[in-house]
VEXDO-960590 format. One record per residue (C-alpha): x, y, z; residue number from 1; residue in one letter; chain. Coordinates in steps of 0.05 Angstrom, whole numbers, plus 5000, padded with zeros to 4 digits. Layout:
{atom {X Y Z} NUM 'A' 'A'}
...
***
This chain:
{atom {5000 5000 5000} 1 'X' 'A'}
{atom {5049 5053 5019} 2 'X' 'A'}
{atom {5086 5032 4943} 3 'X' 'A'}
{atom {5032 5052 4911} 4 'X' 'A'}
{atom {5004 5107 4947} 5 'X' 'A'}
{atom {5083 5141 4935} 6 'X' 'A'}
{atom {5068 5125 4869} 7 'X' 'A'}
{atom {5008 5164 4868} 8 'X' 'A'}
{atom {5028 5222 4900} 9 'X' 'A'}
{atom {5084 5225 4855} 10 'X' 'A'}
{atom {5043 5215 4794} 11 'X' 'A'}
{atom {5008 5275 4827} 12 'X' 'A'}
{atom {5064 5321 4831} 13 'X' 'A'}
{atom {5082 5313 4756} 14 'X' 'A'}
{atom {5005 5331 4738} 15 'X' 'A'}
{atom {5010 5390 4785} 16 'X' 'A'}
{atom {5023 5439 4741} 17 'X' 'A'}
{atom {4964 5425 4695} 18 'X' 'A'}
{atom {4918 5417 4744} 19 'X' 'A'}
{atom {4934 5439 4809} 20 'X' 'A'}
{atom {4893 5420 4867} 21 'X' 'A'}
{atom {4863 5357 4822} 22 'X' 'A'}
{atom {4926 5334 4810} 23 'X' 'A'}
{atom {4915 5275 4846} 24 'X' 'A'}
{atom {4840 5262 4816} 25 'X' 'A'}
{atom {4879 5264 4752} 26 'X' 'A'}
{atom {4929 5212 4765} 27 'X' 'A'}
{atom {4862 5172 4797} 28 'X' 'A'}
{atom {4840 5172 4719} 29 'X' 'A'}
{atom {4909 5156 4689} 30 'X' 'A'}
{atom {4912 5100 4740} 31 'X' 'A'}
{atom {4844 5076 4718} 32 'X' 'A'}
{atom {4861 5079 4640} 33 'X' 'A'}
{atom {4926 5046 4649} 34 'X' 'A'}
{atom {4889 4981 4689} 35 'X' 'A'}
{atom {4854 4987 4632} 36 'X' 'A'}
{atom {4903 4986 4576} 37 'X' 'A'}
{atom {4924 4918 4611} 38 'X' 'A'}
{atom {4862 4884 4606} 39 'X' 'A'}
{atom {4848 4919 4531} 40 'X' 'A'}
{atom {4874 4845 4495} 41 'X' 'A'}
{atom {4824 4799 4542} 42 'X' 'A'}
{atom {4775 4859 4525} 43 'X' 'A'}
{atom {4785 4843 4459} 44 'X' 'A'}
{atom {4785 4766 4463} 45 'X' 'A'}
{atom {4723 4774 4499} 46 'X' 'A'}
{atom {4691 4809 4432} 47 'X' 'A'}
{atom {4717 4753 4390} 48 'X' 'A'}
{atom {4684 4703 4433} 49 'X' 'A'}
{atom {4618 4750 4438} 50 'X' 'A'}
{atom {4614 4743 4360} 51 'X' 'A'}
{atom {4633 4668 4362} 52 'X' 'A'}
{atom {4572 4653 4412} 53 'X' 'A'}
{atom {4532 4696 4367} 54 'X' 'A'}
{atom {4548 4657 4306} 55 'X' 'A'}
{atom {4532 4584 4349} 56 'X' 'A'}
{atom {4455 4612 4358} 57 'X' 'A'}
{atom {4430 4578 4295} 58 'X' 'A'}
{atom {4465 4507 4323} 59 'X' 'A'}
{atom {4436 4528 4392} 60 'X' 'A'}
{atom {4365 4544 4363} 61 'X' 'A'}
{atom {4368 4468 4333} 62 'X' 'A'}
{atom {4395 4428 4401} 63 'X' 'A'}
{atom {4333 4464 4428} 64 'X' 'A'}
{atom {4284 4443 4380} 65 'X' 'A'}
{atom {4323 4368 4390} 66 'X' 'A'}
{atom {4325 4368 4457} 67 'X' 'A'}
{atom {4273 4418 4486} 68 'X' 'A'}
{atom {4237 4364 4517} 69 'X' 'A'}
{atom {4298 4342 4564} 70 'X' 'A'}
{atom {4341 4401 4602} 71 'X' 'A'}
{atom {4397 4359 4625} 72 'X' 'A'}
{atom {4407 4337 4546} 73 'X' 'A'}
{atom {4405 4406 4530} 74 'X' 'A'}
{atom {4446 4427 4582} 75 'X' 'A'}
{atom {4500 4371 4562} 76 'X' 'A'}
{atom {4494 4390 4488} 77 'X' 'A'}
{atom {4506 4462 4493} 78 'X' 'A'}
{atom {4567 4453 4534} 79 'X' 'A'}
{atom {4594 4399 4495} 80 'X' 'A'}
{atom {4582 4453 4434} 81 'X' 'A'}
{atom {4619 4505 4469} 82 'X' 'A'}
{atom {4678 4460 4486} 83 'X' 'A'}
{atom {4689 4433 4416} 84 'X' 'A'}
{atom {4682 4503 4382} 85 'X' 'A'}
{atom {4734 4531 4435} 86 'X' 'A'}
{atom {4680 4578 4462} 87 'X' 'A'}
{atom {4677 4600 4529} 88 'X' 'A'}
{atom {4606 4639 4549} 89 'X' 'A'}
{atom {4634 4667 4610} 90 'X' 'A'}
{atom {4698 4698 4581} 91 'X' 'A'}
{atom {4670 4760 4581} 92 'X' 'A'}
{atom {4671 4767 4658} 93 'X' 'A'}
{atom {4745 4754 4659} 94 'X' 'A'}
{atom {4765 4842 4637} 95 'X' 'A'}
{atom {4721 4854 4690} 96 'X' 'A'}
{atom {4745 4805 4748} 97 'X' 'A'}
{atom {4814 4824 4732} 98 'X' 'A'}
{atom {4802 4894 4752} 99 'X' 'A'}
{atom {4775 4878 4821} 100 'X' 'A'}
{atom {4839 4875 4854} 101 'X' 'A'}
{atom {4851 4949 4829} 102 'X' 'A'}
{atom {4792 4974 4855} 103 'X' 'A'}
{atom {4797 4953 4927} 104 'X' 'A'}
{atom {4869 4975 4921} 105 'X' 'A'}
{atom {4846 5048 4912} 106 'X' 'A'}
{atom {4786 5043 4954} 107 'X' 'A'}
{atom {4827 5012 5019} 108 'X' 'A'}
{atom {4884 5067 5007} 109 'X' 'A'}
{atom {4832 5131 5004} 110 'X' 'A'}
{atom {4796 5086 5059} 111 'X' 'A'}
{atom {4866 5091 5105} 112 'X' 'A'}
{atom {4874 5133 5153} 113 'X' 'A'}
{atom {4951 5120 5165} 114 'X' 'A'}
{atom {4994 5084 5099} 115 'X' 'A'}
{atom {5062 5050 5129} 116 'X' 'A'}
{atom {5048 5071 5201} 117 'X' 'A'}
{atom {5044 5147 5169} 118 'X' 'A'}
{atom {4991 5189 5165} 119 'X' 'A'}
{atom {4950 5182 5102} 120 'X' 'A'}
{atom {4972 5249 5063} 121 'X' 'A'}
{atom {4927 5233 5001} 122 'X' 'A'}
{atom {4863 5241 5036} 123 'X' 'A'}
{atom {4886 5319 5040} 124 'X' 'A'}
{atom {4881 5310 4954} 125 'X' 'A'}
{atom {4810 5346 4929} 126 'X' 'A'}
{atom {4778 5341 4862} 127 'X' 'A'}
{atom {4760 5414 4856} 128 'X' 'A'}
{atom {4730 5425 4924} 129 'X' 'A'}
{atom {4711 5355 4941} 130 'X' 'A'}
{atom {4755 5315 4992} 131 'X' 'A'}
{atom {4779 5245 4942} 132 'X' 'A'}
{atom {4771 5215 5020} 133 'X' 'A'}
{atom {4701 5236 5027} 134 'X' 'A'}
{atom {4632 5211 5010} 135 'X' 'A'}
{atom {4574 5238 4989} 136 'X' 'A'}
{atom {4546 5237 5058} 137 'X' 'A'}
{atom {4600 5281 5077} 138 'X' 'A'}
{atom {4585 5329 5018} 139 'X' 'A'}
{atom {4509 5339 5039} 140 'X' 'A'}
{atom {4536 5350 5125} 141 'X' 'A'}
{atom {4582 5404 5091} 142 'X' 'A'}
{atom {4546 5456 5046} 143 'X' 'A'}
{atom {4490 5401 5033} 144 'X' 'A'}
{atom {4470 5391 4952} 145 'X' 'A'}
{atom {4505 5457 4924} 146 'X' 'A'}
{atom {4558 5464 4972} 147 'X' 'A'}
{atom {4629 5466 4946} 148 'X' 'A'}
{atom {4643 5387 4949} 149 'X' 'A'}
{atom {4557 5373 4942} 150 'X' 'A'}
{atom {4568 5407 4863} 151 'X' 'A'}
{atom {4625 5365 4846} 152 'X' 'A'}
{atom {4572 5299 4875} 153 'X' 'A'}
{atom {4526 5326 4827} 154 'X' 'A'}
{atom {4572 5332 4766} 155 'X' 'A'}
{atom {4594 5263 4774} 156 'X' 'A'}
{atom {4523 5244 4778} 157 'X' 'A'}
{atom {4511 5276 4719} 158 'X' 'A'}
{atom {4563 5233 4682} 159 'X' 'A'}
{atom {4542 5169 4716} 160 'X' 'A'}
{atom {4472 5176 4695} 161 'X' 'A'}
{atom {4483 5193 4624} 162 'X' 'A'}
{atom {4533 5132 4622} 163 'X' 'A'}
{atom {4491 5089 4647} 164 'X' 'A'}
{atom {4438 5107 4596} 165 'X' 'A'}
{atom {4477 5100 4536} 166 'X' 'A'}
{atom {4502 5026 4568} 167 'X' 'A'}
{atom {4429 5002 4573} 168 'X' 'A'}
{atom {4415 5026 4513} 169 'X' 'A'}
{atom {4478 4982 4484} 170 'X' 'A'}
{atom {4466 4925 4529} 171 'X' 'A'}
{atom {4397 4921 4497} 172 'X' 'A'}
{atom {4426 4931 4426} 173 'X' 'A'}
{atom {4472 4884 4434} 174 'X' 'A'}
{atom {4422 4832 4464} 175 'X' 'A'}
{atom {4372 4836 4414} 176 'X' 'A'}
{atom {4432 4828 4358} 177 'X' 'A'}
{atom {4440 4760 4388} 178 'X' 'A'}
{atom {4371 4737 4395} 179 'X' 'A'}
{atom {4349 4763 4329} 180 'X' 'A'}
{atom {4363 4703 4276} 181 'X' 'A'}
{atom {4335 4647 4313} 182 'X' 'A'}
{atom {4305 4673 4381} 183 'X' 'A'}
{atom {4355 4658 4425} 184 'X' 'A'}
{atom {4387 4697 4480} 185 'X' 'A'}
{atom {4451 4701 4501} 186 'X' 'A'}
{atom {4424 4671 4572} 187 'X' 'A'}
{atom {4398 4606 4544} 188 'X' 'A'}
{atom {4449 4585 4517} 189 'X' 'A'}
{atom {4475 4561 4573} 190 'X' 'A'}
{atom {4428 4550 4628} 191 'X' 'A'}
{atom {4429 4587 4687} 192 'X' 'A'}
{atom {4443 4656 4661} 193 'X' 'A'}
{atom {4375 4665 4636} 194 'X' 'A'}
{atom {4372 4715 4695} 195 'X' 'A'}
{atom {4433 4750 4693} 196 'X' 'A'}
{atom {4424 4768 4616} 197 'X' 'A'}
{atom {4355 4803 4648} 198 'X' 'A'}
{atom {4399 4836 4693} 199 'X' 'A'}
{atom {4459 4859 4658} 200 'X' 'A'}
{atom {4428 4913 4616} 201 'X' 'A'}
{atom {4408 4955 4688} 202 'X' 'A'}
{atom {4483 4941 4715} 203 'X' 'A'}
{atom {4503 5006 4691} 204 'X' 'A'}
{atom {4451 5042 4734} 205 'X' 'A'}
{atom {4485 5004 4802} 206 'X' 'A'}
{atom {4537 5054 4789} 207 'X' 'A'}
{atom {4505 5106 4814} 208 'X' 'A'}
{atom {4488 5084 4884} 209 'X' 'A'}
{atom {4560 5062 4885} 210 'X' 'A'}
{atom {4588 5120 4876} 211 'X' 'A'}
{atom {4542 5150 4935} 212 'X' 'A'}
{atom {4570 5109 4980} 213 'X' 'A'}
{atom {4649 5099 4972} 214 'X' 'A'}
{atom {4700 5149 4980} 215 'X' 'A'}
{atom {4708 5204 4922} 216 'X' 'A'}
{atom {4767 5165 4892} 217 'X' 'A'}
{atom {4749 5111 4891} 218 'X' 'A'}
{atom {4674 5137 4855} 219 'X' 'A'}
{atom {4733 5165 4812} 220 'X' 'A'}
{atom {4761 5102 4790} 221 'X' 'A'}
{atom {4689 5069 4777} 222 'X' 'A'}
{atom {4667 5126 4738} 223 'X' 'A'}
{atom {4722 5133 4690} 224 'X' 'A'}
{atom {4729 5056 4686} 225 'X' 'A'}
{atom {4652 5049 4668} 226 'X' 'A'}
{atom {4656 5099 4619} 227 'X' 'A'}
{atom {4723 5074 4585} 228 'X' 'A'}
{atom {4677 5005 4583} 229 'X' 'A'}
{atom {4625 5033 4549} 230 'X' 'A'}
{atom {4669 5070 4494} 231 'X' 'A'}
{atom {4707 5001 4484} 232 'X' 'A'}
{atom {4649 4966 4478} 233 'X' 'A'}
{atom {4618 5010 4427} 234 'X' 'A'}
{atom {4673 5003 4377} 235 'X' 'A'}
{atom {4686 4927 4396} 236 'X' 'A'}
{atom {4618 4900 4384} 237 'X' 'A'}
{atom {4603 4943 4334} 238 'X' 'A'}
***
């Protein structure tokens, strides 16, 4: 922890002269679109495989018309499908998983009060007049909505919400894309994520009571991450 946070502050002290008392928000976002740049080839793999499930549907349409009548056979045939066509349906959770440990490495160090038995001098870092230690709840106890820090809450509302809109709307696109030839969703082709395909196109909307309730950084680091996934989406599965 104390590595990286030195590594943070000193990212900060570069950006300093572009953007003064953000400098540390703005080495948040480099942060974020580095972790990012990482995972870019799974990102990619995971498009590849999207387009490879997509083109299965008309074999998956048929095993259901075959085997409709039995779920286990159906169940057995799909995998089996999967495994000889060298397609994984759940590779598209890996980009994300792999970012996990990123996440709770920024939200434990703008969580800390002390760093190496020091005092925690990043929670002192703002993004314009919001603490990047802070919540939301601390926002609205100081100034309330359109206080200094309650504006900056609102801005990155803002953002959230208009991301999120544009990733339901893509989620959706994308879904009926791969049920249109035959009828088949993404969820049944392998049983069990019926529910989850229901789910996934609202995900984007979690974000914003996330980003209510976790320090300002780490809101930081979800927010530009969710946005960078919905841009890479865009041109991916385009």
């Amino acid at each position: 922890m104390s590595v990286f946070a030195s590594l943070v502050e000193r990212l900060a002290d570069l950006l300093q002269p572009l953007f003064g008392v953000s400098a540390a928000a703005a080495a948040i976002v480099l942060f974020t679109a580095f972790v990012r740049l990482l995972v870019h080839p799974l990102s990619r793999a995971a498009a590849r495989g999207q387009k490879a499930r997509t083109a299965l549907q008309p074999r998956i349409a048929e095993l259901r018309r075959r085997h409709g009548r039995d779920p286990e056979k159906l169940r057995r045939a799909v995998l089996e499908l999967h495994t000889r066509e060298k397609v994984s349906p759940l590779s598209g959770c890996l980009p994300s998983l792999l970012q996990v440990p990123a996440f709770f490495l920024m939200y434990h160090l703008f969580s800390s009060e002390e760093i190496g038995g020091r005092a925690n001098g990043l929670l002192d870092h703002q993004l314009f007049a919001a603490p990047l230690g802070g919540r939301w709840a601390d926002a609205l106890g100081d100034g309330g909505v359109f206080g200094g820090a309650g504006v900056v809450y609102v801005g990155l509302f803002a953002v959230v919400a208009v991301v999120a809109w544009f990733g339901y709307r893509l989620s959706r696109r994308m879904m009926a894309a791969q049920s249109a030839p035959t009828g088949v969703g993404e969820g049944e082709q392998v049983p069990g994520l019926g529910a989850v395909t229901k789910v996934m196109p609202f995900m984007s909307f979690f974000t914003l009571v996330s980003v209510a309730v976790m320090p300002l950084a780490a809101a930081l680091y979800v927010v530009t991450s969710t946005t960078w996934g919905l841009v890479e989406r865009a041109v991916l599965y385009r």
